[in-house]
Structures are given as C-alpha cells and as structure tokens.
C-alpha positions in Angstrom: -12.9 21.2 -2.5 -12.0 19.7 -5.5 -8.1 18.0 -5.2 -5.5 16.7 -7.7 -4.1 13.4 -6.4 -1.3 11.3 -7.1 0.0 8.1 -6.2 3.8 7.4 -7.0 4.6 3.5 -7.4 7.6 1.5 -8.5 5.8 0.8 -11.7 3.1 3.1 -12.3 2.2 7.1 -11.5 -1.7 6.7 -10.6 -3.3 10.2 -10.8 -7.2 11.9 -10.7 -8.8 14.7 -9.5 -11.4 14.4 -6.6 -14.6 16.4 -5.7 -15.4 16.9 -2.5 -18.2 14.7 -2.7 -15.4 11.8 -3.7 -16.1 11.7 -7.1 -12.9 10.3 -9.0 -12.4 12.0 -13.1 -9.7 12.3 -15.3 -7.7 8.9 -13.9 -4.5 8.7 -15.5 -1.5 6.1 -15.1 1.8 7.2 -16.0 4.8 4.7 -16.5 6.9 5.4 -13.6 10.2 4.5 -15.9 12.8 4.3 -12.6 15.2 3.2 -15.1 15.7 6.5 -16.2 16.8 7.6 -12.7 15.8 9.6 -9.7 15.6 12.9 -10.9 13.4 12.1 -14.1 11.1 10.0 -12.2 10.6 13.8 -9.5 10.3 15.2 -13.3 7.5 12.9 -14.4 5.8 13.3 -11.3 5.7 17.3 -11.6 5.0 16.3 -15.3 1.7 14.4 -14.1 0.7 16.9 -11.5 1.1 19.8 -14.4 -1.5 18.1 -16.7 -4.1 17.2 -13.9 -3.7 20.8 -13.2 -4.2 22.0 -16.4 -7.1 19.9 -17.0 -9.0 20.5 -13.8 -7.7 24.5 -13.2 -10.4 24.6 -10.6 -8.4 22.0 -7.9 -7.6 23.7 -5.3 -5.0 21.4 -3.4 -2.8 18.4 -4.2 -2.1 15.7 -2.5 0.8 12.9 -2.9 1.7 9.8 -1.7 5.3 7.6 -2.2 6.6 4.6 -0.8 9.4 3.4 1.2 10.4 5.6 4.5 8.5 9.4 4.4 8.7 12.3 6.5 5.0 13.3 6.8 5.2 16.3 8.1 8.1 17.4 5.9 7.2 16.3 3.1 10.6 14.3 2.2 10.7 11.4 1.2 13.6 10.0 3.5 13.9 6.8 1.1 11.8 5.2 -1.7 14.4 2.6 -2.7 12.6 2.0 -5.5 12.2 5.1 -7.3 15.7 5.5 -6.4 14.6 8.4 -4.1 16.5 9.5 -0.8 15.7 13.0 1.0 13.4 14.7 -1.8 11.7 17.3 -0.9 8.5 16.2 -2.9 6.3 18.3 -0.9 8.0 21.9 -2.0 9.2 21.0 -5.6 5.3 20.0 -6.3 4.0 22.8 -4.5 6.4 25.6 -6.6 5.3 23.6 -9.5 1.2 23.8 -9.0 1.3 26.8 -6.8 -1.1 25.2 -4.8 -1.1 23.7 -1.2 0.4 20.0 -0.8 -0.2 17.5 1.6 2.7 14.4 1.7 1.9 10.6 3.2 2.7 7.5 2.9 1.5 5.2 0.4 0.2 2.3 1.9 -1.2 4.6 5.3 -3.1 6.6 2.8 -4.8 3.6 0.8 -6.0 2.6 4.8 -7.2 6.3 4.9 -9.3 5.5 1.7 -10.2 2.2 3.2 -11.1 3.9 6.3 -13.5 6.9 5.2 -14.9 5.0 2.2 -13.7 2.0 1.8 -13.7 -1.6 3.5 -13.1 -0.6 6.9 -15.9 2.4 7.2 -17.4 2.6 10.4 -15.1 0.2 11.9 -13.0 1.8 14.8 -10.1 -0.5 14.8 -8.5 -2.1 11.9 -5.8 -3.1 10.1 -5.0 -2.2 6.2 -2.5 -4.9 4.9 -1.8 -4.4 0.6 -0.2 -7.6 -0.9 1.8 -6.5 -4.1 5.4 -6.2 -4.9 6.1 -5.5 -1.1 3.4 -6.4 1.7 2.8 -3.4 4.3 0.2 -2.3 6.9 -1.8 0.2 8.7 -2.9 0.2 11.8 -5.9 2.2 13.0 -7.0 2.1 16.4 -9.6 3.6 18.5 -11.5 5.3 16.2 -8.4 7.5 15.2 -8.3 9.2 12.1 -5.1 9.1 11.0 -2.9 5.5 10.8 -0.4 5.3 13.6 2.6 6.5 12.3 5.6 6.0 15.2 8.1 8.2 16.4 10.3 7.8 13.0 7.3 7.2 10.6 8.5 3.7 10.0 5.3 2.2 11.7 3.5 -0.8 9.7 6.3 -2.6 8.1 4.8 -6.3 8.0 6.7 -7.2 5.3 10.0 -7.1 7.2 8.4 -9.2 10.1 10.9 -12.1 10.3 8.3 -15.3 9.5 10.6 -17.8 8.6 14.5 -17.0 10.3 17.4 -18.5 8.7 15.4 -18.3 5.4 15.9 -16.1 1.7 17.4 -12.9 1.8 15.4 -10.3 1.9 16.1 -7.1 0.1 16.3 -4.7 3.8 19.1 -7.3 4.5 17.4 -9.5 7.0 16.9 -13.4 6.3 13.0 -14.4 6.4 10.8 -11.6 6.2 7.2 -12.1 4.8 7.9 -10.1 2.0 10.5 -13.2 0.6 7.7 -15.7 1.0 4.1 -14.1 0.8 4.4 -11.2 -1.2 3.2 -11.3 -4.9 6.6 -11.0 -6.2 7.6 -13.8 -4.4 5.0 -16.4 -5.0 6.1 -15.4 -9.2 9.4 -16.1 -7.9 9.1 -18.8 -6.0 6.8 -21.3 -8.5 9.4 -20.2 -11.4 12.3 -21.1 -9.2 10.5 -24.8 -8.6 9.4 -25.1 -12.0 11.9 -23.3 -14.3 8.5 -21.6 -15.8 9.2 -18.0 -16.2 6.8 -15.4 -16.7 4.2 -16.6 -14.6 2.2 -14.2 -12.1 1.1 -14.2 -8.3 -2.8 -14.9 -10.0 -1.5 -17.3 -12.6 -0.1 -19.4 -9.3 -3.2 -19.2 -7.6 -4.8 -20.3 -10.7 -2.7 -23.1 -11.4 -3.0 -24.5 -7.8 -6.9 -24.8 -7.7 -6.5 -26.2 -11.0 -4.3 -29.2 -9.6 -1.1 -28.2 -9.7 1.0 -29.7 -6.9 4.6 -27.6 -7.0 1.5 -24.3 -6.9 -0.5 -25.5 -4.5 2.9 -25.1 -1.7 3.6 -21.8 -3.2 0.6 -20.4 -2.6 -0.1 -22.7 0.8 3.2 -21.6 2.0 2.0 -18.1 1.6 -0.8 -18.0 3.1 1.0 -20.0 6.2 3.3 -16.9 6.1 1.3 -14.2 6.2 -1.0 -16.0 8.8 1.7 -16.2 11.1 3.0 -12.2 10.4 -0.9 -11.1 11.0 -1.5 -13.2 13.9 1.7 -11.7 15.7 -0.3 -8.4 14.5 -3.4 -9.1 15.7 -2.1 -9.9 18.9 -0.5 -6.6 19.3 -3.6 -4.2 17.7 -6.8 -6.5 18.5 -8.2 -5.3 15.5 -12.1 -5.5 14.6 -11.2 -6.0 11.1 -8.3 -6.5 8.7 -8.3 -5.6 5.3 -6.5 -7.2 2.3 -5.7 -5.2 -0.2 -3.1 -5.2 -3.1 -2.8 -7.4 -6.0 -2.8 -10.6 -4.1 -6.4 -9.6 -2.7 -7.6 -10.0 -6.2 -7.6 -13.4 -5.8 -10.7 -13.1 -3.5 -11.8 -16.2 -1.5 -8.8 -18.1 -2.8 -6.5 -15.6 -0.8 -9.2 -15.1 2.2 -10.5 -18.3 3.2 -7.2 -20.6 3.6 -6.0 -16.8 5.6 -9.4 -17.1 7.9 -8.1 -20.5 8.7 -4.8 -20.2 9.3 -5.8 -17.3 11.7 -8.3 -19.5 13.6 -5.6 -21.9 14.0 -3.0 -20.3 15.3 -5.2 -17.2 17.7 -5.8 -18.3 21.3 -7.2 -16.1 23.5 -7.3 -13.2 21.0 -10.6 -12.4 19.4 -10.3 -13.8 15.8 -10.9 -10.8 13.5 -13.0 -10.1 10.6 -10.5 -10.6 7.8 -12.0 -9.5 4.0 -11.1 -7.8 0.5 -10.9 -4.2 0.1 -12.9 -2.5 -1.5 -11.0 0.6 -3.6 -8.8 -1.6 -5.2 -5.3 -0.1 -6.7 -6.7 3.0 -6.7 -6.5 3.3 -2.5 -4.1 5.6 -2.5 -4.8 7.6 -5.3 -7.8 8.2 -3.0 -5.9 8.7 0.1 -4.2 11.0 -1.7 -7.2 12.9 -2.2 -8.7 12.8 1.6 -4.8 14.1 2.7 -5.5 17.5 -0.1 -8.7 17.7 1.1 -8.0 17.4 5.1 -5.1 20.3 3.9 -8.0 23.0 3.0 -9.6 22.4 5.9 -6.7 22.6 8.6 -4.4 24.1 6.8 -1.2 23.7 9.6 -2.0 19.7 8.9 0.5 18.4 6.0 0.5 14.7 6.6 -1.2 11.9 8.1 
C-alpha cells in the first residue's frame, strides 16, 4: 500500500510518499505562502498532491493533515486560522483532483499517530504527544487505543489554550494567559526580543544564549519551562499517562528542554505517578507520517476517513 502524504503548515507544505513497509521517498517542502490567501494556499496544496502523484503513479491513497479546528470524518477543515481556511472541503477537492481515496486528520493527532506506531511512544499504551512550535498542542492516547481521543467537537488536546498564567498576555483565541503566550517557541522569540530589543533571535538561539550566561534568557526560557510544567501536570493529572512526548521545534533543544521539564514535573505531581517525559523521535516530519498511517488505515477499512 504505497500512500502520498501531506502535511499542511502555517509555513511549510511537507509532502512524501510512503510504502507500506514505512519507507519515506520523494520528501518535498513546499512554501505554504498564506499571504497569497486562502484559496491559493487549497491551490498549492492540490498543486503538491498533483506532483507526488505524478511521480509515484503507483500510490494508491492520500492522506492529509491541517491544523486548527478539523472535521475528521468530513473532511472540512472547520478552521485553520492560519492558512486563512474556514469550512474547506479538503477531503473532496483533493480526492477529485488525485482520483484516489482520502483520509483527513488533524495535524498534531496524526504526528501522535506516527509517534505512536513508530515513533517515541511505540508499545506504550497510554501517552501523551505535546509538539512545541509556533502553537503548543497535544494528543492523548489512552488504553492502548489507536486512534488519539478526539471529543465530541474534535477540539480535544488544545494545551496551548490552558490558562497558565490568568490576567497575563493576550493570547490570539482571545483569552489572557494561555501556554501558548509564554511557552511556545514563538513566544520565548518574542519574549527575549521584547526584554532585550534584539530582534531576530529564535526559540534555540534563547536556549543557547541562556546556558551560555545570559541572565534576561535564562527567565525566558525558565519561565517556560515553569509554564508548560504547570499545563502538563494539570494534564497528567487528568490522562495518567505512561509517557509524554515532546515534540516540535522546541524539542530540538534536547536535555535543555527535558531536564529542567522532568523537574518541574516532580515538583509540582503529588500523588500522581510522575511520567516518563522524553524527545520524539520523527521529528517535523510526524505528521507527514501520520499522514501516511491515516491513507494507509483508508485501504484497509475503507468506511474509516479520519482518526
């Protein structure tokens, strides 16, 4: 069962067609270009599909994945404020397109998917997949089910709007607080330049520049790790997860991310089993993957469309 898979992001189109033995070939990124507008970004996505297509004629299925809010088993994508998307019907303008059989999710429950079958959280029946990047997201996995959980209005997992610190920045969703305005990558960037007045400067490049001494850093990146301690252990609590898995951009950072995290977490957990908490292991190609498991799972029962 050989699959074309694409991951739609803010930023970049990540696309590849998968074997069924999980072997990953002709990798592409596309600019995603949202400053053109919503319908050219639906055009570069069919655009991307086309030429995976036409360089692999013998996939069989596609698969693709979008942020924001996604109706699964639709295929809509309710809203992807960042690509500017709001009820597209990506699952039936890409299937016309390929003339093949499409299977819709969720960005950040497929990279858990990926993480799940072949990833960081393999053979581990109850985890949690948390990607730190632009936004910070999760999901949750539980009793050895295959798919993430979902809830009722597919809006399950959204750690990033977890009110951490009330009364604080303004978050884009409208809320004051939320781990996404103090932990995510965009905001530790955002926060150092806003200290500093240095502009330019990355998520890793703050890291960096607190293990190398600097002080106004060393909060930024502290304060994030305080943040998203204090999200996941209200998580933790709730899912009693074996494991959790960092993922995202942030996760790059390795034991300069983990460690302080592992702390935090054994300060603040109580009577809750304090979880295994390391790096995943597919990198930012997670979803492109998940992507690919969701095409596959589609050949195989074919009434199943989403996660």
């Amino acid at each position: 069962m050989t699959v074309i898979a694409l991951d739609v992001g803010g930023t970049f189109i990540k696309g590849g067609v998968v074997a069924e033995d999980g072997t990953l070939s002709h990798t592409r990124r596309w600019c995603t270009r949202v400053d053109r507008g919503p319908d050219a970004v639906l055009e570069t996505v069919l655009s991307c599909a086309a030429e995976l297509a036409e360089r692999c004629p013998a996939a069989e299925a596609a698969g693709v994945v979008v942020p924001g809010i996604v109706d699964e088993d639709d295929g809509v994508s309710v809203l992807a404020a960042e690509l500017g998307w709001r009820d597209v019907p990506v699952l039936n303008w890409l299937a016309e397109h390929l003339g093949l059989p499409v299977a819709c999710g969720h960005d950040v429950r497929a990279g858990g998917l990926a993480e799940a079958r072949a990833g960081a959280g393999r053979g581990c029946a109850d985890f949690l997949f948390v990607p730190v990047g632009t936004g910070i997201g999760a999901a949750a996995f539980t009793a050895g089910r295959a798919r993430a959980l979902t809830g009722r209005h597919g809006r399950a997992g959204e750690l990033g709007h977890v009110v951490v610190r009330p009364g604080g920045e303004r978050c884009r969703c409208g809320a004051r607080g939320c781990l996404e305005t103090v932990a995510s990558a965009s905001a530790v960037a955002r926060r150092y330049a806003r200290a500093t007045r240095r502009h330019g400067v990355t998520a890793r490049d703050v890291q960096r520049r607190a293990q190398a001494g600097d002080e106004v850093a060393a909060s930024v990146w502290s304060e994030a790790m305080e943040a998203l301690a204090d999200a996941l252990s209200t998580a933790i609590t709730l899912y009693d997860p074996e494991r959790v898995v960092i993922g995202g951009g942030l996760s790059l950072a390795g034991e300069a991310c983990l460690a302080p995290l592992r702390a935090a977490l054994a300060e603040r957990l109580t009577f809750q089993a304090v979880p295994q908490v390391v790096e995943a292991r597919l990198g930012d190609l997670a979803g492109c993957m998940g992507a690919a498991f969701l095409a596959q799972d589609l050949l195989v029962r074919p009434e199943a469309v989403a996660l």
